[in-house]
C-alpha positions as CSV (number, residue, x, y, z in Angstrom):
1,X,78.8,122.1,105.7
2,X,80.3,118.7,104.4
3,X,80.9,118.7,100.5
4,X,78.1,116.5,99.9
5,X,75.5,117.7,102.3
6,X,73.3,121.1,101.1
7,X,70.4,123.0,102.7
8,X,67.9,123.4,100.0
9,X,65.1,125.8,99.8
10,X,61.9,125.9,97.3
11,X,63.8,127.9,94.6
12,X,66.4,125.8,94.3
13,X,64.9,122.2,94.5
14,X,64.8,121.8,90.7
15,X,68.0,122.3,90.2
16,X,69.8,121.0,93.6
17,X,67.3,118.2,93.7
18,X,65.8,116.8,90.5
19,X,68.4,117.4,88.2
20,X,70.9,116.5,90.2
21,X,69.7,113.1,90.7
22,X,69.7,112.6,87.0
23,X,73.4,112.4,88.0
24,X,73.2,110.3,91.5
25,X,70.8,109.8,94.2
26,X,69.8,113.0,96.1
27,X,68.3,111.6,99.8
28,X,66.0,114.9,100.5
29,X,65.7,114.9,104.9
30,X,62.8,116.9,106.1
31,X,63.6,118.4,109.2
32,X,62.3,121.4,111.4
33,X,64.3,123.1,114.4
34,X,61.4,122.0,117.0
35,X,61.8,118.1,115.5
36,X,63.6,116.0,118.2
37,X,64.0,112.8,115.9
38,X,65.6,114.9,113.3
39,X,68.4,116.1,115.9
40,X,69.2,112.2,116.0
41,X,68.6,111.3,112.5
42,X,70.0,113.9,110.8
43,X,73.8,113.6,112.2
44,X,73.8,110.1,110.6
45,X,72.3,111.1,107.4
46,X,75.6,113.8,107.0
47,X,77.9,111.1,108.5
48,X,76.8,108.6,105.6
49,X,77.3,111.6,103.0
50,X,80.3,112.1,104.3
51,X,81.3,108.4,104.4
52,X,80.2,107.3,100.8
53,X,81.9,110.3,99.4
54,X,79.7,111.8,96.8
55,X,78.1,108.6,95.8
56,X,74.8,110.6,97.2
57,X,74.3,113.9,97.8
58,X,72.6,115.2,101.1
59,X,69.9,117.7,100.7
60,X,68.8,118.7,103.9
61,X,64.8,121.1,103.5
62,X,63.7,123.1,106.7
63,X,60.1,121.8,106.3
64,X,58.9,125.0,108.7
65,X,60.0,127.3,105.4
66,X,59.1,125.2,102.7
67,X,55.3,124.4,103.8
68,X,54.3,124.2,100.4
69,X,56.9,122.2,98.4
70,X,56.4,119.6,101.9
71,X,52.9,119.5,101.0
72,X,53.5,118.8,97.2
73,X,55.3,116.5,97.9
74,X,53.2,114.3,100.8
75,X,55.4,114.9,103.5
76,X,53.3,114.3,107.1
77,X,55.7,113.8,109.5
78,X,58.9,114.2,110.2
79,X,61.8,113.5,109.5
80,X,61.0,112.6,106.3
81,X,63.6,111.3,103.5
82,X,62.5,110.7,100.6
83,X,65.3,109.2,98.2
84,X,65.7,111.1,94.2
85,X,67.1,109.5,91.4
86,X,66.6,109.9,87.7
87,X,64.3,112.6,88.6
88,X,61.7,111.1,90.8
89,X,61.3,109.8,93.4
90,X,62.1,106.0,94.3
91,X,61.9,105.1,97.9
92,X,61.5,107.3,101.3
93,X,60.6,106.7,105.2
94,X,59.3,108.8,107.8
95,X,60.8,108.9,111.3
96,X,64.2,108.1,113.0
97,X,66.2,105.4,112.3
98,X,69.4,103.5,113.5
99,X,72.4,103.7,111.5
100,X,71.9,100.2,110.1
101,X,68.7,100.6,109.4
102,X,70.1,103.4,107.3
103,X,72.3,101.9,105.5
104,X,70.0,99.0,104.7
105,X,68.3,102.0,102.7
106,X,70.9,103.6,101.3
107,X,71.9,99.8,99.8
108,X,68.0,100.0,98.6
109,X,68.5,103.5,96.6
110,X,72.5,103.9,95.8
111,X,73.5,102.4,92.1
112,X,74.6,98.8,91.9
113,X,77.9,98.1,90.1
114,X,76.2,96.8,87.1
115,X,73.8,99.8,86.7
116,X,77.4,102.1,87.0
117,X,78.6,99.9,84.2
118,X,75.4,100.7,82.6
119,X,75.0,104.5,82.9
120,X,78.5,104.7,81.6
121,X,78.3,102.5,78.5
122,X,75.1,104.5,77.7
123,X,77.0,107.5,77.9
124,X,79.5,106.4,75.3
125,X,77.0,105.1,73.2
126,X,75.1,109.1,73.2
127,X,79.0,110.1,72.1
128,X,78.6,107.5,69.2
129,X,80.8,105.2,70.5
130,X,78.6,102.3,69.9
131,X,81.0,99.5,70.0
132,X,82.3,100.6,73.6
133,X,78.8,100.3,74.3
134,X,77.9,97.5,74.1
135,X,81.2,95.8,75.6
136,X,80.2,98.1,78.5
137,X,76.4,97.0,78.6
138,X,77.5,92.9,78.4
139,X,79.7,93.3,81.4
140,X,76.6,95.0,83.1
141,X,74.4,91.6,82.0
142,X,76.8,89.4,83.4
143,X,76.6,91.4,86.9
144,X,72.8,91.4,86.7
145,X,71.3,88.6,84.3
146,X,68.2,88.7,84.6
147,X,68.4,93.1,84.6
148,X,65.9,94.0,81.6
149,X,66.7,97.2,81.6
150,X,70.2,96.5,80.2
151,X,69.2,93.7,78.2
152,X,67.1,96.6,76.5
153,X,70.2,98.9,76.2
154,X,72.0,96.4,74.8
155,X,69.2,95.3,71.9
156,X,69.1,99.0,71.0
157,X,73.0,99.1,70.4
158,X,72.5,96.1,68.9
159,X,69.9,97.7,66.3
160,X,72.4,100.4,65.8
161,X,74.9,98.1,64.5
162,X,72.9,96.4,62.4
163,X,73.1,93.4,64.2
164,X,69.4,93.0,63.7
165,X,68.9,89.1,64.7
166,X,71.0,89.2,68.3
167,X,68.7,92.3,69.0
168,X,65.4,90.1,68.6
169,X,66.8,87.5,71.1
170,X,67.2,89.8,73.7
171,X,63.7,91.0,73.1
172,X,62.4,87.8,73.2
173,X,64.0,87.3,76.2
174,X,62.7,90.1,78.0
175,X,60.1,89.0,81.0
176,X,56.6,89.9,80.4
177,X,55.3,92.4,82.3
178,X,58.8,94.0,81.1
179,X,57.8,92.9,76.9
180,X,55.0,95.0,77.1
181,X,56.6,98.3,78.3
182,X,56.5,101.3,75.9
183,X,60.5,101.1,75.0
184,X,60.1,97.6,74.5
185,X,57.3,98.0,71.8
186,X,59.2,101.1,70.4
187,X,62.2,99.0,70.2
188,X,60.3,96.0,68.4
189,X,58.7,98.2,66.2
190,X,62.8,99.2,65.2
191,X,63.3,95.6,64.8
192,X,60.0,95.6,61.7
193,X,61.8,97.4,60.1
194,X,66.2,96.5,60.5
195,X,66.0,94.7,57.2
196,X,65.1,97.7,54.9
197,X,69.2,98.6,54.4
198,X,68.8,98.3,50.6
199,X,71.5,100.2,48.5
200,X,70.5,103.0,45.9
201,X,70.3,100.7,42.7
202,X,68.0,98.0,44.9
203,X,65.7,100.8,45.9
204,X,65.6,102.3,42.5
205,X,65.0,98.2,41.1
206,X,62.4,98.2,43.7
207,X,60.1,101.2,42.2
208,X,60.7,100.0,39.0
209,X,59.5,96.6,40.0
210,X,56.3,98.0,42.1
211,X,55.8,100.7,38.9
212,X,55.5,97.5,36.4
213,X,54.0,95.0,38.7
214,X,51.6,96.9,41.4
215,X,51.1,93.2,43.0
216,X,54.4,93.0,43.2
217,X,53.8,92.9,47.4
218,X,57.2,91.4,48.8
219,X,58.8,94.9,46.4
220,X,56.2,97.2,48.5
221,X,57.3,95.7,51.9
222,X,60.6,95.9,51.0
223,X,60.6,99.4,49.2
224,X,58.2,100.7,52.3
225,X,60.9,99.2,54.8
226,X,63.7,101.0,52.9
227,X,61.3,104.7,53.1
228,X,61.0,103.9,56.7
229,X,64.3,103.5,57.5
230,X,65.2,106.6,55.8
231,X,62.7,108.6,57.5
232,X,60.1,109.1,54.5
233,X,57.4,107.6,56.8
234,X,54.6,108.7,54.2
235,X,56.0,106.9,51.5
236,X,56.3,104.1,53.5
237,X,52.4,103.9,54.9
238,X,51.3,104.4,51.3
239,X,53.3,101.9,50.4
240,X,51.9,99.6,53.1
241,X,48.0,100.8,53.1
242,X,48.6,99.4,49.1
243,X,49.4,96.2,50.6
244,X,46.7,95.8,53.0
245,X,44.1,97.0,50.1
246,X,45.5,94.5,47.8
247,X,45.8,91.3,49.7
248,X,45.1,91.0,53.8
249,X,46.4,87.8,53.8
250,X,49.8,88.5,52.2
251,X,52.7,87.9,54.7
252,X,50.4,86.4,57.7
253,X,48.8,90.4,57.4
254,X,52.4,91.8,57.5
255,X,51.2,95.4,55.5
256,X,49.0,95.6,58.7
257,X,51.2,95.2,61.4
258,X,54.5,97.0,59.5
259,X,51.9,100.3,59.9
260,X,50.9,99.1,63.3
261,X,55.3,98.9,64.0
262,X,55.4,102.7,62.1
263,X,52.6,104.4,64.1
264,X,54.7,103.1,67.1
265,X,57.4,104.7,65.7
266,X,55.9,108.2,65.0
267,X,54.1,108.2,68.2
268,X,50.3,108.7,68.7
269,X,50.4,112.5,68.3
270,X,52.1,112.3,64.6
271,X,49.8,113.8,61.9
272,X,50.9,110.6,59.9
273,X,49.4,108.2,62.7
274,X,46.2,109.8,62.9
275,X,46.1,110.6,59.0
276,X,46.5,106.6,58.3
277,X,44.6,105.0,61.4
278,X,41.9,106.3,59.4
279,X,43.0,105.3,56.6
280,X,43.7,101.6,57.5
281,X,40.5,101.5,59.2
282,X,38.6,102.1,55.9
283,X,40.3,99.9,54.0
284,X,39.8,97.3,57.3
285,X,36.0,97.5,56.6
């Protein structure tokens, strides 16, 4: 069997299938002995393999011995590809097809040069190469412009090298249905709080100021922007609920919507989020 083709079986689609297309597309064919389209379709699907040279990988699932992982996953009729990548999957069709008509899917599922560009500057950046990054990610932009998930990639690099201001354009930018994505709100939330890189003698200026003034607000936002950033996410909502229980109106409600930035932070199932939901909602009322 060709390098890049592989009969899979039950067991082994995990691994073969699922993880592997955390790495590059997997095109899963459903076939069975009895199957008279398959014998046609199937010789093109290996030929392709073959052809693009590991830029997919093959996995070719007797249907007749894998009953139950055919029914998990819909399949009706067959042959049936259904197309893997990043885990799940992203596009399929049921019943022969020409060779063109092939390869007008396979254009549909395999990578595009910017999103290579993409997965590659994202790998340097998880090897702390953050600079590489983002060289990597604005080639990808120019390929693809109007690509939001790079113009996300790149605002978190951004954010990581402090370069706080360039990352809110590119989230501005971002199209609306796109703006209102969980990563996007995570990485706004980031944004609240990219200005809270005080020193050690600023923060320590900063208690002293809150300790002698408690309506000292602008040193409680700043001081609870500095405990966020440095992970003491208590610290930081106390500092903020004292904000909001002091003045509402301070900031256009900024103690407000800096907690409302944390709890996106922490995530719904944080203790802290639940712990000072409540809280804010007394204080609210």
């Amino acid at each position: 069997m060709a390098a890049n083709v592989t009969e899979v079986a039950e067991s082994e689609f995990q691994i073969n299938v699922v993880e592997e297309s955390r790495k590059r597309p997997v095109l899963v064919d459903f076939w069975a002995p009895w199957c008279g389209p398959c014998r046609s379709l199937t010789p093109i699907l290996e030929k392709l393999a073959d052809e693009y040279g590991g830029q997919f990988l093959l996995a070719k699932i007797n249907s007749d011995e894998n009953q139950a992982l055919a029914g998990a996953l819909g399949v009706r009729g067959i042959p049936n590809v259904k197309a893997f990548y990043g885990g799940q999957i992203v596009d399929e069709f049921t019943g022969a097809m020409p060779e063109g008509a092939v390869r007008q899917f396979l254009e549909r599922v395999l990578p595009s040069e910017a999103e290579k560009q993409r997965q590659a500057a994202m790998k340097a950046y998880e090897s702390g190469n953050a600079e590489q990054a983002l060289t990597g990610l604005d080639n990808a932009q120019l390929l693809e412009p109007d690509n939001d998930t790079i113009r996300m990639d790149r605002a978190e690099v951004l954010l990581k090298l402090g370069r706080a201001p360039e990352a809110a354009t590119l989230l501005d930018e971002l199209q609306p249905l796109t703006a209102m994505e969980s990563r996007a709100e995570h990485l706004k939330a980031e944004l609240t709080f990219a200005d809270g890189q005080e020193t050690a003698a600023d923060i320590e200026q900063l208690e002293a100021q809150v300790s002698s003034d408690p309506q000292d607000l602008a040193a409680r936002l700043a001081l609870a922007k500095h405990y966020a950033n440095e992970k003491q996410f208590e610290p930081a909502l106390q500092q903020l609920l004292e904000i909001v229980r002091s003045d509402r109106e301070f900031g256009d409600d900024v103690g407000r919507k800096t907690m409302l930035a944390l709890f996106e932070l922490l995530g719904s199932d944080h203790r802290l989020t639940s712990q000072y939901r409540r809280l804010l909602a007394t204080a609210l009322n």
